[in-house]
C-alpha positions as CSV (number, residue, x, y, z in Angstrom):
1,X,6.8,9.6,19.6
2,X,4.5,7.1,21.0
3,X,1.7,7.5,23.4
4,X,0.5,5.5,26.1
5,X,-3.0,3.9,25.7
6,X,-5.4,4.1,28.3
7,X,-5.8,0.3,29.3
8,X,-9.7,0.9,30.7
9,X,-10.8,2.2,26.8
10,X,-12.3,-0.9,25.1
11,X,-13.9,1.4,22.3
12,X,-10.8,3.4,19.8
13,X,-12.2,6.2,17.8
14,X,-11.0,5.7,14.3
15,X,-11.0,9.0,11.6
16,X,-10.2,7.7,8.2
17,X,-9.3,9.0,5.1
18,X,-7.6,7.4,1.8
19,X,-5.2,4.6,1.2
20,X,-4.5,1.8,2.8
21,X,-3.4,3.3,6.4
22,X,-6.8,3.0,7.9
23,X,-6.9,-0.9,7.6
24,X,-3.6,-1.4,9.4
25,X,-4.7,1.0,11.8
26,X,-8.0,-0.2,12.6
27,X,-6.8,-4.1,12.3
28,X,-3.7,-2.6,14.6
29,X,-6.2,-1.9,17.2
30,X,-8.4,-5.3,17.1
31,X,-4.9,-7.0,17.3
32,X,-4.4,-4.9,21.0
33,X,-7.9,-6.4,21.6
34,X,-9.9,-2.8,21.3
35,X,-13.2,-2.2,19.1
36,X,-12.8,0.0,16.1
37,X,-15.1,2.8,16.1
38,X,-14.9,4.5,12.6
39,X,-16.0,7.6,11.1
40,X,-15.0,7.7,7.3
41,X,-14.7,10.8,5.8
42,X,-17.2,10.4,2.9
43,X,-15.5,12.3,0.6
44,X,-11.8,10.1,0.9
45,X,-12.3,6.6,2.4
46,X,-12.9,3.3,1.1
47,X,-16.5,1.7,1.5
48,X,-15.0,-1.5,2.2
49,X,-13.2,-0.2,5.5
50,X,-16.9,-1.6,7.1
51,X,-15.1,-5.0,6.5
52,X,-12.9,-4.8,9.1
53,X,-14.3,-1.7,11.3
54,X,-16.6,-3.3,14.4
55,X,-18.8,0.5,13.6
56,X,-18.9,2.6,11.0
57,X,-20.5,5.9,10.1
58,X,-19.8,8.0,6.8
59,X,-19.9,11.3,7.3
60,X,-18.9,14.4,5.5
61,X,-15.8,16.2,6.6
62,X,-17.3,19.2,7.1
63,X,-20.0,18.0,9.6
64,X,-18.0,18.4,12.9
65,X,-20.9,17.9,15.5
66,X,-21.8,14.1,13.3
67,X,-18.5,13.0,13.9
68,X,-18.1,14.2,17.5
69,X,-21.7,12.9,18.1
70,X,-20.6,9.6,16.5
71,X,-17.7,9.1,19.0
72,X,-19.2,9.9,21.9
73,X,-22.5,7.7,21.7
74,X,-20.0,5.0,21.5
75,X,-18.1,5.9,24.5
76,X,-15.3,6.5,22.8
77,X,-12.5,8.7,24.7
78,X,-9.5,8.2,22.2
79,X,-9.1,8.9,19.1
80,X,-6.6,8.2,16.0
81,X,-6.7,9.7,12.8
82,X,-5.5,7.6,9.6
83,X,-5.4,8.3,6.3
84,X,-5.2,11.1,3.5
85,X,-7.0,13.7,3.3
86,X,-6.0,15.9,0.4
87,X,-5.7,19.3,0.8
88,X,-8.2,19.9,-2.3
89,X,-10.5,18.0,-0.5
90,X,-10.5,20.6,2.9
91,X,-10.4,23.5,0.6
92,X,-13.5,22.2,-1.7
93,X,-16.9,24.1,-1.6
94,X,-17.7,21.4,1.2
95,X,-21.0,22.0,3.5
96,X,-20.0,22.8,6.8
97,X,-22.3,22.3,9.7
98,X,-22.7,25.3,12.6
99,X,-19.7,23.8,14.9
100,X,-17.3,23.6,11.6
101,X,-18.4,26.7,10.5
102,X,-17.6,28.3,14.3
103,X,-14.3,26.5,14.0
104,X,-12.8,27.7,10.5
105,X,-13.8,31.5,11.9
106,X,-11.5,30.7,14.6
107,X,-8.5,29.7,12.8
108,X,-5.4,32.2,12.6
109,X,-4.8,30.3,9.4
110,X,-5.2,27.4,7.1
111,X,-2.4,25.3,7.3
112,X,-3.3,22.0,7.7
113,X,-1.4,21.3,11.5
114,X,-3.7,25.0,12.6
115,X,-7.2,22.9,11.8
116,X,-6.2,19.5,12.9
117,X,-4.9,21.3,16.4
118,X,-7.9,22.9,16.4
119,X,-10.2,20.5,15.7
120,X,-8.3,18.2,18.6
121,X,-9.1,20.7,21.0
122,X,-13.2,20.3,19.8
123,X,-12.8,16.6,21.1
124,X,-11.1,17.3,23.9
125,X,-14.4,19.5,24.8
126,X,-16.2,16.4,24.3
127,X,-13.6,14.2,27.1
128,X,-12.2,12.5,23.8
129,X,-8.3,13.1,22.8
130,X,-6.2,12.5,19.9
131,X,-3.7,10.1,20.6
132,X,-1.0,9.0,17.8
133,X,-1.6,7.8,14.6
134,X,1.2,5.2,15.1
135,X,0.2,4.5,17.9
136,X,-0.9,0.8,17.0
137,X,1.4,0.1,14.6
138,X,5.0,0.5,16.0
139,X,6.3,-2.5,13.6
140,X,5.7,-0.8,10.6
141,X,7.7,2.1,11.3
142,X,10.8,2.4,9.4
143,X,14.2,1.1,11.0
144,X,17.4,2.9,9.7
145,X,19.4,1.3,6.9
146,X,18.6,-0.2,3.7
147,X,15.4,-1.4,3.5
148,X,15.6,-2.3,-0.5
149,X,17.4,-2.2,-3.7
150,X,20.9,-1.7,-4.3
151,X,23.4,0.5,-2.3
152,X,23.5,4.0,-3.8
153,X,26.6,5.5,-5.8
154,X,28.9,8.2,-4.4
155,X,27.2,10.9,-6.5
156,X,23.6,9.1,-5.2
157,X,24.5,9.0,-1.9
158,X,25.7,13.0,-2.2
159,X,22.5,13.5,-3.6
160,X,20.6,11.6,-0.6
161,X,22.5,13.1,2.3
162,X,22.2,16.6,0.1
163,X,18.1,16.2,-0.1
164,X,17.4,14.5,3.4
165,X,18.9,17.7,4.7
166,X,17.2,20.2,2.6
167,X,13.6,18.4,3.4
168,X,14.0,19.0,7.0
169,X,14.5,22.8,6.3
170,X,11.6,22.9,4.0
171,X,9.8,20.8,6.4
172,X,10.5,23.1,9.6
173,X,8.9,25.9,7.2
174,X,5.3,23.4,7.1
175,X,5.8,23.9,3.5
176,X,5.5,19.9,2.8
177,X,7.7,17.2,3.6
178,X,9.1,15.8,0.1
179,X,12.0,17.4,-2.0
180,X,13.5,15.6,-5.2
181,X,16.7,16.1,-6.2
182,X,19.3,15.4,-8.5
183,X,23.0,16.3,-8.7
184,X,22.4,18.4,-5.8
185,X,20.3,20.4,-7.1
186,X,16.5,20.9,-6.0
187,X,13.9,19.8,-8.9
188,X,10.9,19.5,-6.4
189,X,9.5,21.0,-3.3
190,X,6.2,19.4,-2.5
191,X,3.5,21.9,-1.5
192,X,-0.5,21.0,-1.6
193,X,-0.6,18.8,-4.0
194,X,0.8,15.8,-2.5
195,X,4.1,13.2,-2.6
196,X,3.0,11.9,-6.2
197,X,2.7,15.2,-8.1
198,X,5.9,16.4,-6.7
199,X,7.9,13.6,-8.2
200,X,6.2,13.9,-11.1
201,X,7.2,17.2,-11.2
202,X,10.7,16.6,-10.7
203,X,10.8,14.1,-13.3
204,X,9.7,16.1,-16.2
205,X,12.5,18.5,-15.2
206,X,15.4,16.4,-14.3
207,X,14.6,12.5,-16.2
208,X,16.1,9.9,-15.3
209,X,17.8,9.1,-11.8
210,X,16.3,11.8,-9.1
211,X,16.1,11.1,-6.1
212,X,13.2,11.6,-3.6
213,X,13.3,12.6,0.2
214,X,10.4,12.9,2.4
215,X,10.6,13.4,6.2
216,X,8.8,14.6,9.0
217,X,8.8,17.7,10.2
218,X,10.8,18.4,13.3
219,X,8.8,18.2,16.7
220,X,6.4,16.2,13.9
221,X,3.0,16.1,16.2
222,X,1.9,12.1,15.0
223,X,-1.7,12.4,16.2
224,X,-2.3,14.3,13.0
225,X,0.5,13.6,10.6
226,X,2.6,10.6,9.4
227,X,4.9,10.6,6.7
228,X,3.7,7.4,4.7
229,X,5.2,5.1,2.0
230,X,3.9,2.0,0.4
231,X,3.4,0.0,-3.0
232,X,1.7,3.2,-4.7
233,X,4.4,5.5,-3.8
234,X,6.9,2.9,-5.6
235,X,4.6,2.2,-8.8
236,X,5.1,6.4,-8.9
237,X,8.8,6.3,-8.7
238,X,9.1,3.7,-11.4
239,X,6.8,5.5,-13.8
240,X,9.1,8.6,-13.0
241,X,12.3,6.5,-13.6
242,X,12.9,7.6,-9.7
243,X,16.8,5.8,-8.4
244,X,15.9,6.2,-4.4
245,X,13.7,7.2,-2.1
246,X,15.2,8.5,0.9
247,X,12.7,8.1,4.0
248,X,13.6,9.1,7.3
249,X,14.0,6.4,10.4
250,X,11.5,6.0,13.0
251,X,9.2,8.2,11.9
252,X,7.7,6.8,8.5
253,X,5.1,4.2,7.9
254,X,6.2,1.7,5.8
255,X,2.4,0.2,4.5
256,X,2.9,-3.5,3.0
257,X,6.5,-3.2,3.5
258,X,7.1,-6.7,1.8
259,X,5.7,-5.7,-1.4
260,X,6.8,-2.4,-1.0
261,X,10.6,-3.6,-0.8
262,X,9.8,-6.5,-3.8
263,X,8.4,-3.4,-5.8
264,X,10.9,-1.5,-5.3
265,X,13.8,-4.4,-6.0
266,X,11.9,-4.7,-9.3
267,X,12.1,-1.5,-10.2
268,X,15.7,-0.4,-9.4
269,X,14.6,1.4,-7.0
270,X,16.7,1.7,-3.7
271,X,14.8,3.0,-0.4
272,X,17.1,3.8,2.5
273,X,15.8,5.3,5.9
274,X,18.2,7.6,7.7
């Protein structure tokens, strides 16, 4: 799902976190011809994202009123969020300032989609609104097909059709998004610690040959969330002796595709979006 950009906003509010997804994002909004205001989270992003960012202010996650502040003293009125933030990270002994603090007592829970709602709703407040993560990078997203590697075997293929499915249960739960399989049978179901750890799970249990399926969650709300691929995710499944990785089309970012498909060629390992 893609959002229309308000055409009169010169100034694009830019949240980061890890990885490499907040430099296509922010050089996907110079490209439309838009400034990149940043706040990096100080506890995730990369220093050097003030290469490439017209502002930049590092602030802590927990200090809701800096980063609103931030936004809005630049005129900012749209807002993209790009980036991991790991769960350990929002459930760390962080300092919170008075608004955060106001905000976590709100929450019916803790699951990741209740704060980032949430916390959309603060910059709403504030005349600022969230608008997809994807939102400047449409060409990265995932076509269906093969993207690299071999085609799969009839067992692999089983396996693939047999783990895509399960993901999107598990994913309907907001459990997590990734399950890793192997002669249809579950090895993995990612939960907070991330994509990387639940292969590696999976791999001490099943070897050789699993094969790992992330998704997005049905009705998947993209201001917030993006399931994400790129050159680290392969280097994991060939340490892991992964066969496939199973991605689902048009609604995963592929980051560096070309060296994410020439990775993954080297490896043996076959990604297929369906």
């Amino acid at each position: 799902m893609q959002e229309n950009i308000e055409q009169n906003s010169q100034n694009i509010g830019l949240i980061a976190g890890n990885g490499r997804f907040p430099f296509l994002a922010a050089q996907g909004i110079k490209n439309a011809g838009k400034r990149v205001v940043c706040v990096a989270l100080k506890e995730e992003a990369d220093p050097s994202l003030a290469q490439v960012c017209d502002e930049i202010y590092f602030i802590s996650i927990g200090k809701f009123q800096k980063i609103l502040d931030a936004f809005k003293n630049s005129g900012v009125k749209e807002v993209i969020m790009a980036g991991q933030v790991k769960h350990v990270t929002i459930y760390a002994a962080i300092t919170m300032d008075w608004r955060a603090i106001k905000v976590m007592a709100s929450l019916i829970n803790k699951k990741t989609d209740t704060m980032l709602e949430t916390f959309g709703r603060e910059l709403e407040k504030e005349q600022m609104r969230l608008i997809s993560s994807t939102a400047f990078l449409k060409e990265f997203m995932a076509k269906k097909g093969l993207i690299a590697g071999k085609p799969l075997s009839q067992t692999e293929q089983a396996d693939a059709e047999f783990g895509f499915k399960t993901a999107k249960a598990v994913a309907g739960l907001d459990i997590g998004q990734t399950v890793v399989v192997k002669d249809t049978s579950v090895l993995a179901v990612e939960s907070v610690e991330g994509t990387d750890e639940c292969i590696r799970r999976a791999a001490k249990l099943g070897g050789k040959g699993i094969v790992v399926c992330k998704v997005a969650k049905p009705n998947q709300d993209f201001r917030f969330d993006v399931p994400v691929i790129g050159p680290r995710t392969i280097e994991t499944l060939k340490e892991n002796k992964a066969r496939a990785m199973i991605i689902e089309a048009d609604s995963t970012l592929i980051l560096d595709a070309d060296e994410t498909a020439q990775k993954a060629k080297q490896a043996n390992v076959t990604i297929i979006a369906l």
